[in-house]
Structure formats: C-alpha cells, structure tokens
KEKE-3310 file (N, C-alpha, C; in steps of 0.2 Angstrom, whole numbers, plus 5000, padded with zeros to 4 digits):
npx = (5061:5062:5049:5043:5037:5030:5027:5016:5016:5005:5005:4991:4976:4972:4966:4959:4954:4938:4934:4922:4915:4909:4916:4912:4917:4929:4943:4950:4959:4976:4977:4986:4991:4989:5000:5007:5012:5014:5026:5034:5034:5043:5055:5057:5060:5071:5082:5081:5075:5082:5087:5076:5068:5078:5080:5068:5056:5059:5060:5049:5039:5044:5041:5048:5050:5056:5051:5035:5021:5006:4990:4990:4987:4975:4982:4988:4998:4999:4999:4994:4977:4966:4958:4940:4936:4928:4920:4917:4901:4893:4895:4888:4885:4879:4865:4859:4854:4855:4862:4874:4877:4879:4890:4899:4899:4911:4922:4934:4945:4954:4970:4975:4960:4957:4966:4963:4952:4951:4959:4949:4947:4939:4924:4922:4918:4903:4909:4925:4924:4929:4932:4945:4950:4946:4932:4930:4922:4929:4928:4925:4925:4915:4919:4906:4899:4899:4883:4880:4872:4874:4892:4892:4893:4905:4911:4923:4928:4939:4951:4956:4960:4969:4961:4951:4943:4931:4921:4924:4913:4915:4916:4928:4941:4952:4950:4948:4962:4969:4976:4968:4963:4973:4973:4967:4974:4986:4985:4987:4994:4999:5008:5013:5025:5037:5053:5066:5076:5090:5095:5086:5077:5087:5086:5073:5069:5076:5065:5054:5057:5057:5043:5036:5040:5034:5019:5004:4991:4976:4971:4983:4986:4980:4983:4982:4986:4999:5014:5023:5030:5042:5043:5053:5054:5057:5045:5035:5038:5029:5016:5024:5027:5013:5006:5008:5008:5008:5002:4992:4975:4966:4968:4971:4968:4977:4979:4974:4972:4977:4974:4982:4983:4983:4982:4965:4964:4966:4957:4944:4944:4941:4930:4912:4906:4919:4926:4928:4923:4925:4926:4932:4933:4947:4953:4958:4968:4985:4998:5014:5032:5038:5026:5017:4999:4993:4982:4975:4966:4969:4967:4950:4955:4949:4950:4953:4946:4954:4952:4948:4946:4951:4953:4963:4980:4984:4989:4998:5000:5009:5003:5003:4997:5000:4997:4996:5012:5013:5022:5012:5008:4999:4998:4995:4998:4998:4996:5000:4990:4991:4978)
npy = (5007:5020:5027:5028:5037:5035:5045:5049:5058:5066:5071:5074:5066:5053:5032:5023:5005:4998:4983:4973:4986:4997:5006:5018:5020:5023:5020:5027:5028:5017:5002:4990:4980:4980:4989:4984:4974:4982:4986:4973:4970:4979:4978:4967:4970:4980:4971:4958:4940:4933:4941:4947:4934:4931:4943:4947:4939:4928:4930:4938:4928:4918:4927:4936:4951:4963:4974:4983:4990:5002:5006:5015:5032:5047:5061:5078:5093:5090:5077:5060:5056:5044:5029:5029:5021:5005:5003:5016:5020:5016:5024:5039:5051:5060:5069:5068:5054:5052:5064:5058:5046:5051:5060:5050:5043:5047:5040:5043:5052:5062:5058:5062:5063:5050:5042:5045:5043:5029:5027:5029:5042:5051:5051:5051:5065:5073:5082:5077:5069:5067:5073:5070:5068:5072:5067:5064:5062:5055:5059:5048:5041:5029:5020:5020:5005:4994:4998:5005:5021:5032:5036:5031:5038:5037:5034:5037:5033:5045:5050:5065:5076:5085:5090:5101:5117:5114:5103:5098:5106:5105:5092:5088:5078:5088:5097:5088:5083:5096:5106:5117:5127:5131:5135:5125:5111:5099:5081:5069:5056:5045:5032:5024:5017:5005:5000:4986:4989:5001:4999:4993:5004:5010:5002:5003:5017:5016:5007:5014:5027:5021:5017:5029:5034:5027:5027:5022:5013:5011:5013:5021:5023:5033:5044:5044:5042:5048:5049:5065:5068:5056:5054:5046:5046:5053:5049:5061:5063:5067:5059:5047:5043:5041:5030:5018:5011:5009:4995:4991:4989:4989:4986:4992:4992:4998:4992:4980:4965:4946:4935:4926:4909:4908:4919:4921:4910:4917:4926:4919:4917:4931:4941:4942:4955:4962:4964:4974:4972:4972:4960:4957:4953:4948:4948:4947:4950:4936:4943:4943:4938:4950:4961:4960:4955:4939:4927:4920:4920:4925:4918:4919:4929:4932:4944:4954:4972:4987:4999:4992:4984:4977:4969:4958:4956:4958:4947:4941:4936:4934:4928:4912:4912:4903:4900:4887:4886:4899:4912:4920:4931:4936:4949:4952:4958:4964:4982:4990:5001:5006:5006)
npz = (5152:5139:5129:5113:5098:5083:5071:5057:5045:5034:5015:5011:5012:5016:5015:5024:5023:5031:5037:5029:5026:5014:5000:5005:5016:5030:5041:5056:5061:5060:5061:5071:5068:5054:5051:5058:5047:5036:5039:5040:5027:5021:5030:5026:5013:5011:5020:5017:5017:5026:5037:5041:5048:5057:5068:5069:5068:5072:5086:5089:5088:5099:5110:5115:5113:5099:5097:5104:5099:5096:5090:5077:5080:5078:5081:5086:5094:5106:5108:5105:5103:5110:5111:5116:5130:5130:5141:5144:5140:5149:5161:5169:5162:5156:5157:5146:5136:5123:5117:5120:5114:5103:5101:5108:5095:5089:5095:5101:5113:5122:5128:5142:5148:5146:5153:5167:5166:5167:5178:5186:5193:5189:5180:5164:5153:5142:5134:5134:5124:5106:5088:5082:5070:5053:5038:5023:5005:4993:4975:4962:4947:4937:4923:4910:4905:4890:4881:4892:4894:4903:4913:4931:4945:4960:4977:4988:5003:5015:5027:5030:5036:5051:5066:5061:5059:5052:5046:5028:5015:5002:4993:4985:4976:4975:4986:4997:4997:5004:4995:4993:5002:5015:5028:5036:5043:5041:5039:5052:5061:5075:5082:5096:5107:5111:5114:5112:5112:5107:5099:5088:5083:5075:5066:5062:5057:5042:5037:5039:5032:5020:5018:5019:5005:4999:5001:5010:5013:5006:4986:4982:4970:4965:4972:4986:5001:5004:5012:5019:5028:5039:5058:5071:5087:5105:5117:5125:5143:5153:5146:5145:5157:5162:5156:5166:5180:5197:5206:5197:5193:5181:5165:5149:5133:5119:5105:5095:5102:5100:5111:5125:5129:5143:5145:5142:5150:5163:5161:5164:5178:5183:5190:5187:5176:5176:5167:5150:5135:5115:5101:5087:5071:5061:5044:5028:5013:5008:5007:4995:4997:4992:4993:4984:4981:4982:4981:4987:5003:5020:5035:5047:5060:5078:5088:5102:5103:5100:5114:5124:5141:5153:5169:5173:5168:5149:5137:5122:5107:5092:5079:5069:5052:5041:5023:5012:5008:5008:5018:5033:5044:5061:5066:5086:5096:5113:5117:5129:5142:5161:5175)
capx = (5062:5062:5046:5046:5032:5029:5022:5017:5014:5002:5003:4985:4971:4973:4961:4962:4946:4934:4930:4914:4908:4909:4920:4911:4917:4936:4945:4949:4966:4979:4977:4994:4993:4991:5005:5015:5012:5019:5033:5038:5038:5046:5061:5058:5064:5078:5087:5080:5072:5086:5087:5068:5068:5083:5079:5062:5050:5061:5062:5040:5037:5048:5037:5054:5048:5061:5046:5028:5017:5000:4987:4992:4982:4976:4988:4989:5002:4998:4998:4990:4969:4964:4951:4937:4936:4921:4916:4913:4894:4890:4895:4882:4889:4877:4859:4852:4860:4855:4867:4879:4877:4881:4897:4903:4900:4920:4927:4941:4946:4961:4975:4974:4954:4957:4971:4959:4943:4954:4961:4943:4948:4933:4920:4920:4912:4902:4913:4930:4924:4932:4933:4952:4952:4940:4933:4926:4920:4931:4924:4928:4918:4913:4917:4901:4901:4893:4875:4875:4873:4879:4893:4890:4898:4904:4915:4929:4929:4948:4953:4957:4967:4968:4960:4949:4936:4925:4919:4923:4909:4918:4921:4929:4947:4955:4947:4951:4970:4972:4976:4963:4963:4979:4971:4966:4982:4986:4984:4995:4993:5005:5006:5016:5030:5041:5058:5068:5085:5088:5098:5079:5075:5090:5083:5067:5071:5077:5061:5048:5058:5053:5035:5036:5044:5027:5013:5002:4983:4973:4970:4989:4989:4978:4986:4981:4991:5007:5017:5027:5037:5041:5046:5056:5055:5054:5037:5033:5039:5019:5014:5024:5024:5004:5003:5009:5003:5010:4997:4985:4969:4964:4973:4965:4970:4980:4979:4971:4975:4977:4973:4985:4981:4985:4976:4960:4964:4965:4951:4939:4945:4939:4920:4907:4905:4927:4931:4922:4928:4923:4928:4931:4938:4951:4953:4960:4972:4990:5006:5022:5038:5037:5020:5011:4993:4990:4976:4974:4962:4969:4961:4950:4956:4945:4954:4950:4948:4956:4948:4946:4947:4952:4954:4970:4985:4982:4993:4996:5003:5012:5000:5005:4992:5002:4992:5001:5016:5013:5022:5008:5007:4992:5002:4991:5004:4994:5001:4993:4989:4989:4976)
capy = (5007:5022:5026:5031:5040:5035:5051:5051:5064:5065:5077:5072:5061:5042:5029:5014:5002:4994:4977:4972:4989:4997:5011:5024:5021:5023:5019:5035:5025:5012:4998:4988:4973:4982:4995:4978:4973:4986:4987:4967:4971:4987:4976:4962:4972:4982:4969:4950:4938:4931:4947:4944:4928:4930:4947:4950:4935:4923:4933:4938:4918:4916:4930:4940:4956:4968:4981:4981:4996:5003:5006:5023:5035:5054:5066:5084:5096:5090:5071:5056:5053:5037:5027:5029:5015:5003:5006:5023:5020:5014:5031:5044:5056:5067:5065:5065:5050:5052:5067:5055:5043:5055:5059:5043:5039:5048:5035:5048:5055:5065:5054:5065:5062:5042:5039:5048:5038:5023:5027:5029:5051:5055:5049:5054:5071:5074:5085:5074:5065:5074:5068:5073:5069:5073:5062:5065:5059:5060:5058:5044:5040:5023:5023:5015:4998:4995:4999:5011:5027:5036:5032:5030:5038:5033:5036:5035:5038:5046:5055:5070:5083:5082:5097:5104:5120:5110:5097:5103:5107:5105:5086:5083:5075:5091:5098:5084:5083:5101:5114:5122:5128:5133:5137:5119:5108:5091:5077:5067:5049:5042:5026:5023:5011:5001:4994:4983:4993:5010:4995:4992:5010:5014:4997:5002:5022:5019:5005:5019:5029:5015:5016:5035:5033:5020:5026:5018:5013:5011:5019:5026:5024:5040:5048:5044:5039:5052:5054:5070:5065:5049:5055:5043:5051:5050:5053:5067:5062:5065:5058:5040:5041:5042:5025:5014:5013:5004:4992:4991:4985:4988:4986:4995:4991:5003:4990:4974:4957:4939:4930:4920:4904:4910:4926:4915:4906:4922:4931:4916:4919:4935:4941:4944:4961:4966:4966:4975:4972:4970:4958:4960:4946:4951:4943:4951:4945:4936:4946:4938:4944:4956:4965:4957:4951:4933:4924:4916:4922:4925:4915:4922:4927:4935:4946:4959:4976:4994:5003:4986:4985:4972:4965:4955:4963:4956:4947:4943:4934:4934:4919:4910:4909:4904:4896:4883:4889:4908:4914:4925:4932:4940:4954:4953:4958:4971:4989:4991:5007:5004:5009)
capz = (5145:5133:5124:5108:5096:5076:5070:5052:5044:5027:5010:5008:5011:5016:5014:5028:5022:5036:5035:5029:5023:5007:5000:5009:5023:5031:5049:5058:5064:5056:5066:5074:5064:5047:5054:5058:5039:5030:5042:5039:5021:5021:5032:5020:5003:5013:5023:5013:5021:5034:5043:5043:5051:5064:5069:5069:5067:5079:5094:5092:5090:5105:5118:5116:5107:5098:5100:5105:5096:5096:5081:5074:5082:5076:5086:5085:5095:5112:5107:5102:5103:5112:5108:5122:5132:5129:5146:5144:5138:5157:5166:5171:5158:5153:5158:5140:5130:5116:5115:5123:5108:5097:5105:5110:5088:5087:5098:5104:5121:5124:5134:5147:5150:5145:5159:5173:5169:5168:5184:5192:5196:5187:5173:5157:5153:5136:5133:5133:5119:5101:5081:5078:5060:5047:5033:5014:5001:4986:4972:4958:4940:4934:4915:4908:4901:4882:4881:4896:4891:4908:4917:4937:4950:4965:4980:4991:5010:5016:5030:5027:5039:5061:5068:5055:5062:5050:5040:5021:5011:4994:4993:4980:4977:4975:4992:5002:4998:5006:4990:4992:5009:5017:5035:5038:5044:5037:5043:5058:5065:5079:5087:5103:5102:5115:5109:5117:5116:5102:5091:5083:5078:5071:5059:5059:5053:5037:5032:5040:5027:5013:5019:5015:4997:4994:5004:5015:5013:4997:4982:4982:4963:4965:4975:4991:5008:5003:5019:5016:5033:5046:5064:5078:5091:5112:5121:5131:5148:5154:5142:5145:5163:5163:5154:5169:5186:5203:5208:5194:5193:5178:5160:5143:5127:5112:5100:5096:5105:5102:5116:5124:5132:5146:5148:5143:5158:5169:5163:5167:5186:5185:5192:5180:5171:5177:5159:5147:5127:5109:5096:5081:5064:5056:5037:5022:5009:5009:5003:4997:5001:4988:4993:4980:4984:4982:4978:4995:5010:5025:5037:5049:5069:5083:5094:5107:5100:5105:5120:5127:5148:5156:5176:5173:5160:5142:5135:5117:5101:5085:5076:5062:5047:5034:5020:5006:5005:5009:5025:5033:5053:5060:5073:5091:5104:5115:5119:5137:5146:5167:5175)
cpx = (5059:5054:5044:5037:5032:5025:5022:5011:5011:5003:4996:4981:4973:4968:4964:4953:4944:4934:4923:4911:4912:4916:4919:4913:4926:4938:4947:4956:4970:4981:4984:4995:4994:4997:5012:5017:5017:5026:5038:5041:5041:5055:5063:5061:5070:5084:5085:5079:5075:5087:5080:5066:5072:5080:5073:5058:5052:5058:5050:5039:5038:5044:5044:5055:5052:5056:5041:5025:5009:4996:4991:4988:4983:4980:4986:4996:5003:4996:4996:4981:4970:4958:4947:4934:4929:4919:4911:4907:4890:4891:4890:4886:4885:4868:4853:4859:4862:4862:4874:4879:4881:4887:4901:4904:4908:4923:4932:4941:4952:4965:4975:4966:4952:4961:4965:4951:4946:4955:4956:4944:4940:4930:4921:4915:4910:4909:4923:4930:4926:4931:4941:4951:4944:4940:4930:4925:4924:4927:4928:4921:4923:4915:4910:4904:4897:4886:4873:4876:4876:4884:4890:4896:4898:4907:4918:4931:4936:4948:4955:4963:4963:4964:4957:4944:4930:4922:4918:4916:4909:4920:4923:4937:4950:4954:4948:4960:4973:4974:4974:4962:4968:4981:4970:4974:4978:4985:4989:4991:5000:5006:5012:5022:5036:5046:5062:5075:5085:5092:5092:5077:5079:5089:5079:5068:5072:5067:5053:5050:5055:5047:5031:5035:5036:5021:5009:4993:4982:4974:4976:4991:4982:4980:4985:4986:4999:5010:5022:5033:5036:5046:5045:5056:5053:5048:5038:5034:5032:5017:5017:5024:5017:5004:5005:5008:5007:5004:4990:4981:4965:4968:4970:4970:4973:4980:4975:4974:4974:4977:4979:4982:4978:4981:4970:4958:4962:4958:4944:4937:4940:4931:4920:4905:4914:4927:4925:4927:4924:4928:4929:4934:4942:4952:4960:4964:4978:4993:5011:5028:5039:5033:5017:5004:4994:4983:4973:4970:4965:4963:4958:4951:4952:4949:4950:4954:4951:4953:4946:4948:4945:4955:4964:4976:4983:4989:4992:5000:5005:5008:5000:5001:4992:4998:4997:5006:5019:5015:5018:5008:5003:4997:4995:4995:4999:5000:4996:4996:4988:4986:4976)
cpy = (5013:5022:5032:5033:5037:5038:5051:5055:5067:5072:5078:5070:5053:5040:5021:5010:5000:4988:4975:4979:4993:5006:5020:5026:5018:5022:5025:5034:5018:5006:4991:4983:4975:4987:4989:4975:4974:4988:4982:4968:4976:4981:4969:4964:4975:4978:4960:4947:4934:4933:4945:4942:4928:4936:4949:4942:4930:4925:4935:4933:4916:4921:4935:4945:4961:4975:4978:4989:4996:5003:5013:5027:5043:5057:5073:5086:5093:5081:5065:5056:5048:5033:5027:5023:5011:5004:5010:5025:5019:5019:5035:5050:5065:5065:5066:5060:5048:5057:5064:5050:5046:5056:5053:5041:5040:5044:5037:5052:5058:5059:5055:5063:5053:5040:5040:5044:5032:5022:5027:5037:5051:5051:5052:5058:5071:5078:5084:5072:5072:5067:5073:5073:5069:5070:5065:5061:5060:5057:5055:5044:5033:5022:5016:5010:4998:4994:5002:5017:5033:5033:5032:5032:5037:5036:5033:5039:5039:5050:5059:5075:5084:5090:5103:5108:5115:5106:5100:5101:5105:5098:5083:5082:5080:5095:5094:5082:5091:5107:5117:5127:5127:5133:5130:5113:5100:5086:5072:5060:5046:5035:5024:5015:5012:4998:4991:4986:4997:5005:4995:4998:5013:5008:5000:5009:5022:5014:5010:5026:5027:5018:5022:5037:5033:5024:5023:5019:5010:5018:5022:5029:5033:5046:5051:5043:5043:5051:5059:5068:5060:5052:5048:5046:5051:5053:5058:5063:5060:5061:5048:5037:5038:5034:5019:5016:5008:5001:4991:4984:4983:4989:4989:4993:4998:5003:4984:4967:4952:4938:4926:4915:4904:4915:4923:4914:4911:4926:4923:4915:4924:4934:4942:4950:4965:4966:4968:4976:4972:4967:4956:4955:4951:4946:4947:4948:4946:4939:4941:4945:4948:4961:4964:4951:4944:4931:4920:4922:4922:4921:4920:4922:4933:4939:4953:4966:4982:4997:4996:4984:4978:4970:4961:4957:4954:4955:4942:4939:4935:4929:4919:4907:4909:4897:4895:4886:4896:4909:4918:4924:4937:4943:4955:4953:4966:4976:4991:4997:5003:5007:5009)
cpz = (5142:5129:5119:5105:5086:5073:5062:5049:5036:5023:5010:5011:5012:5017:5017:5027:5029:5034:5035:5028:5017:5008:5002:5015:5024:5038:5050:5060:5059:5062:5068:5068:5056:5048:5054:5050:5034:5034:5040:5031:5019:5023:5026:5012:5007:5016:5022:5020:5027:5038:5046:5050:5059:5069:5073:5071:5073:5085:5093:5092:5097:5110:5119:5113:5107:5101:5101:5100:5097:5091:5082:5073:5078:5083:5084:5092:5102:5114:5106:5105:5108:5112:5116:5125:5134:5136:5149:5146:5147:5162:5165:5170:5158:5156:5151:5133:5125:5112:5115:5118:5102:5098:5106:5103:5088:5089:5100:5109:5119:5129:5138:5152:5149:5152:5167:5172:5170:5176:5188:5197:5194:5181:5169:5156:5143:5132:5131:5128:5110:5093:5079:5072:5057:5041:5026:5012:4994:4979:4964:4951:4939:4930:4915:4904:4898:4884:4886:4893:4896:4912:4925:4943:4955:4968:4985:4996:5012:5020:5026:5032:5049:5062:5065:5060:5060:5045:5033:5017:5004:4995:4986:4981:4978:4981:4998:5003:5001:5003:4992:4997:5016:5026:5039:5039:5041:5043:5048:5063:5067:5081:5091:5101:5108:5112:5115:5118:5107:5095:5085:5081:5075:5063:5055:5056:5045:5031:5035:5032:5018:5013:5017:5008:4994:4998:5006:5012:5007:4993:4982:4974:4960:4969:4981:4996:5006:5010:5014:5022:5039:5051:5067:5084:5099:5113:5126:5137:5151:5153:5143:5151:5164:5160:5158:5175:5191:5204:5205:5192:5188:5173:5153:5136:5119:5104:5099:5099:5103:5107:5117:5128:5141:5150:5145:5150:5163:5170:5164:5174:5187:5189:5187:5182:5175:5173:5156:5139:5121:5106:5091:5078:5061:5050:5034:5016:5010:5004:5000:4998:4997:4989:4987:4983:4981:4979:4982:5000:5017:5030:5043:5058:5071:5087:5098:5104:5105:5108:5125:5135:5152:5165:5176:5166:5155:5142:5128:5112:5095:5083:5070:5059:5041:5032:5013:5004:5005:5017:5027:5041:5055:5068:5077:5098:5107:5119:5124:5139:5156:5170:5184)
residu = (UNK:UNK:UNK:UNK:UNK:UNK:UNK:UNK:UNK:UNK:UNK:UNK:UNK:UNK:UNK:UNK:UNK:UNK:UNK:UNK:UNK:UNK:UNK:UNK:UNK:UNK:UNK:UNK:UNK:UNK:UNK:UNK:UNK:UNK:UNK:UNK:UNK:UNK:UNK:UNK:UNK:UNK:UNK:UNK:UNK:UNK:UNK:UNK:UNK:UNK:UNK:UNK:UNK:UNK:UNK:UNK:UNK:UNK:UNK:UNK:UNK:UNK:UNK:UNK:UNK:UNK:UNK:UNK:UNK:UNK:UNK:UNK:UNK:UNK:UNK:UNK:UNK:UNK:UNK:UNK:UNK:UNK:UNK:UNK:UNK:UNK:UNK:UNK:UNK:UNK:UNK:UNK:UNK:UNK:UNK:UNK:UNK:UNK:UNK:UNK:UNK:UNK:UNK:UNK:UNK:UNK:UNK:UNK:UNK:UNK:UNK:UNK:UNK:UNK:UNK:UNK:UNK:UNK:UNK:UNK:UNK:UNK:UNK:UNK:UNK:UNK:UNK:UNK:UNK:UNK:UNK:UNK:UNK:UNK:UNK:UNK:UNK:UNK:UNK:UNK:UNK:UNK:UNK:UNK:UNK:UNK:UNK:UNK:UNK:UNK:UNK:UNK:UNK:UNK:UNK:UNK:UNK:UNK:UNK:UNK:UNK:UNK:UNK:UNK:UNK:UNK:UNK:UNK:UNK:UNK:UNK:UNK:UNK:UNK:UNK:UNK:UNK:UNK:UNK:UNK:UNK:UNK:UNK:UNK:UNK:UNK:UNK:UNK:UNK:UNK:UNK:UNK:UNK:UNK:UNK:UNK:UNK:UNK:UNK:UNK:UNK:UNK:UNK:UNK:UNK:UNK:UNK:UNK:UNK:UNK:UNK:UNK:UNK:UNK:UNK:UNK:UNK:UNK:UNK:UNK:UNK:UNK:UNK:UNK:UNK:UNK:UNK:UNK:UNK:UNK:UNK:UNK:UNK:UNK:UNK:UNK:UNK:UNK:UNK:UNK:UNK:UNK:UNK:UNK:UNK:UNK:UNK:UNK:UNK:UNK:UNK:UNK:UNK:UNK:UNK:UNK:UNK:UNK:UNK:UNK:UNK:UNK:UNK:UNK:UNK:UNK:UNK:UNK:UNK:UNK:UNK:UNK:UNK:UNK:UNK:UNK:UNK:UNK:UNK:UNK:UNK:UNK:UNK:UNK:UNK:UNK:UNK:UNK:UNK:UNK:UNK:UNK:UNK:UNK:UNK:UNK:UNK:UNK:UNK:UNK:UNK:UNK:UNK:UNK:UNK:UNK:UNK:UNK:UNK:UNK:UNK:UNK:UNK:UNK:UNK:UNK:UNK:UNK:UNK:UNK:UNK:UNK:UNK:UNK:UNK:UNK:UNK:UNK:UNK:UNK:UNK:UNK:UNK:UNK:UNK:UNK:UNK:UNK:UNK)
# end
C-alpha cells in the first residue's frame, strides 16, 4: 500500500493549545485525533452527513479503515520530525544528563536517527535530538474592566516558522507571522497517511482544501492558523520503506492509541520493562455537525501517547463518546513505525 504525505503548509503562525496549561503554552505538533476532527467536519459540510456515516464512520467502527494517519509532524525539505522515542532517556547518550535533559525537552529526532535507534544500529546521540519549529509569544491586551485603570496584558503561545537560525527576539504578532523577516522560512507540518485505495484522497483533497479556506487551530479570528497551501502527495520511497520491518520486535508509535481489548491482552504477556509508554487524557469540547461548540464535555479517554514503544504491534480504535444526542468520536487508530 502506497504512502502518502499531508504537508500543510502556514501564511503564519498557528496556535494548537495543551491540555491543562494555560495560553502560554503551544504543541509543537497537530495531534491525529484533533487532525481526524477537522477532517470529519470538513467531510461533514462538503458531502452531508450520509456520505459521513456510509463512507467514513461505518468502515472505522467496523476495524475496516479507509485511511490510518499520524499527528502532523514538523517537516522541513528532507521530511517529517519524529517524536523521540520515550525510551530514549535510558540510553548512555551523553555522559552529562543534564545537557541530555535539556535536549531531550524538543522531543524531536530526525526519522532517519528515530528508525536506527528503533531498530537497536545505534543509540541516540545528543546530537540527533533538534526543535524544528520555533514558538513566541504574541502579544494580546486585556481591555480593562470598570474601575481598573490599566488594562492587563497577556499572551499567546504559537508556532511560528520550521527551521529558524534563531529564536526571534521581537515577539510580537507582527514578528511572529513572518513580515518582517524574509530570511526565516514558514512554517510546515506533515503527517504520514495510509489509504486504503487512491478512491479516498481524491475525497479527501477537496475537504483538506476546506480546511485551508478556514484554518486550523485557535485564535484564527486573529489571524492565526492560515494555511497558504495543502499538499497530497507520495512519500519518499526512503522514507516509506524505512517504516516497516520483516520480523519486528519492536512497534513505536506516530500517533496516539486507543487501546484495544485485545492489545491489553497482549501487552500483559509481555516481560516486564519491554514496553515503554506515556499516557496521556484526552477531553475537550463537543462539536455539531456544523463545527459549532457545544455545551457539553467530551468525556475523558486515556490513551498511549506518540513516541510510544511497544513489544507487541499496537492496535487501536475509533471509540464512540457521544453524549445526549451529540454524535462525538475520539480518533485512537495507531500509525506504527516497525522496528
């Protein structure tokens, strides 16, 4: 099977929040399930909600997936990031760890140096580890409420641009959208993407163009999350070879996982310390099939995050957590690396 690339490609500045911290702080990456999101309702206004259901929603219910996809990694010219594999931390990298601490904070590897520690060639060098994208601070005002006399400023964490010599100086909105500074490239996030036959990207093309039109993230009514262009497009032979393996032993994660019942079962087999993982809650709020928020809470699910390294292959769910009347699906189908 054919693997494809979802290259999009910013005017500007995007702003993907964290859970649980405040506006100071931004993901580095567009994570699968919010990526599955804006895709559903992107298919949801272009082709109504019984293409949806037949199309789409059936066949992942059923384990019968039209595609699988990654989060939507930084990239530059020579291809996507990788998140560095929780592992990592336990290799005899550098013999002072604190600098290794420090490094390890980007959470990024090249795919070329992610594949070869996977595969047990070589450990991870300080050196491997990188921060593609660069973030700011942009800068927002408070208006004062009666009786204060100043307002109160605040701010607004937001990637900014892949490949920067170096972290801008000048934070403010107009600085971080790129005017200003010509020399610095834009910004570029991919995510990896398996279809099951070329009938589903010529679907999904025109609502990756939707998702252009609207932008992506927060804050867009400021004039964040522009895409200027959405590439489809095949992966570098290299590059799609390298993610599967004859005889593998071990499985890493691209994206977040539901759990299935199943894989549970398996990994209970394994020994103790073969997997090594983080888990993370996912919440947020429900949509309707419009893309209007709710008023409802998403309930909350556990799942195994990216860079996650597993003994037995990871397998994964579409799980349904719709609440009174509100269709809602938390996308947990994992995009496995073989290692």
């Amino acid at each position: 099977m054919p693997m494809f690339m979802i290259t999009l490609n910013f005017d500007g500045a995007v702003r993907v929040g964290m859970p649980g911290r405040d506006d100071q702080a931004a993901r580095e990456s567009i994570p699968a399930d919010q990526l599955f999101s804006w895709i559903s309702l992107g298919w949801l206004r272009l082709y109504g909600i019984d293409s949806f259901e037949k199309e789409i929603l059936r066949h992942f219910l059923a384990g019968d997936f039209p595609w699988i996809h990654s989060d939507c990694m930084p990239a530059n010219t020579d291809g996507p990031w990788l998140p560095a594999p929780k592992w990592a931390n336990r290799l005899e990298i550098t013999n002072q760890p604190a600098a290794l601490d420090k490094k390890a904070a980007t959470n990024w590897v090249t795919w070329q140096s992610f594949i070869e520690c996977l595969r047990g060639k070589r450990a991870l060098r300080e050196s491997d580890y990188g921060r593609p994208v660069q973030t700011a601070l942009l800068d927002n005002v408070r208006i004062a409420r009666e009786g204060e006399s100043n307002s109160t400023p605040f701010y607004t964490a937001a990637l900014t641009r892949t490949q920067t010599p170096k972290i801008p100086t000048d934070k403010t909105a107009k600085s971080a959208n790129g005017r200003n500074d010509k020399s610095q490239s834009t910004l570029r996030l991919t995510a990896l993407l398996n279809a099951r036959d070329e009938s589903i990207l010529k679907r999904l093309q025109p609502v990756l163009e939707l998702l252009k039109e609207e932008g992506i993230g927060a804050n867009r009514s400021s004039g964040l999350g522009a895409i200027r262009k959405v590439d489809i497009s095949e992966a570098p032979g290299e590059l799609a070879s390298s993610l599967s393996a004859s005889g593998s032993q071990r499985f890493a994660l691209l994206s977040p996982c539901i759990p299935t019942s199943s894989m549970l079962a398996d990994l209970a087999t394994t020994p103790p310390g073969s997997n090594s993982y983080t888990i993370v809650s996912k919440a947020g709020w429900i949509y309707d099939s419009h893309g209007k928020a709710t008023d409802l809470r998403k309930p909350t699910v556990r799942c195994f995050d990216s860079g996650s390294i597993f003994a037995v292959r990871p397998s994964g769910q579409l799980l349904d957590i719709t609440r009174e009347n509100h269709p809602c699906f938390r996308y947990g189908i994992p995009f496995v690396v073989e290692g």
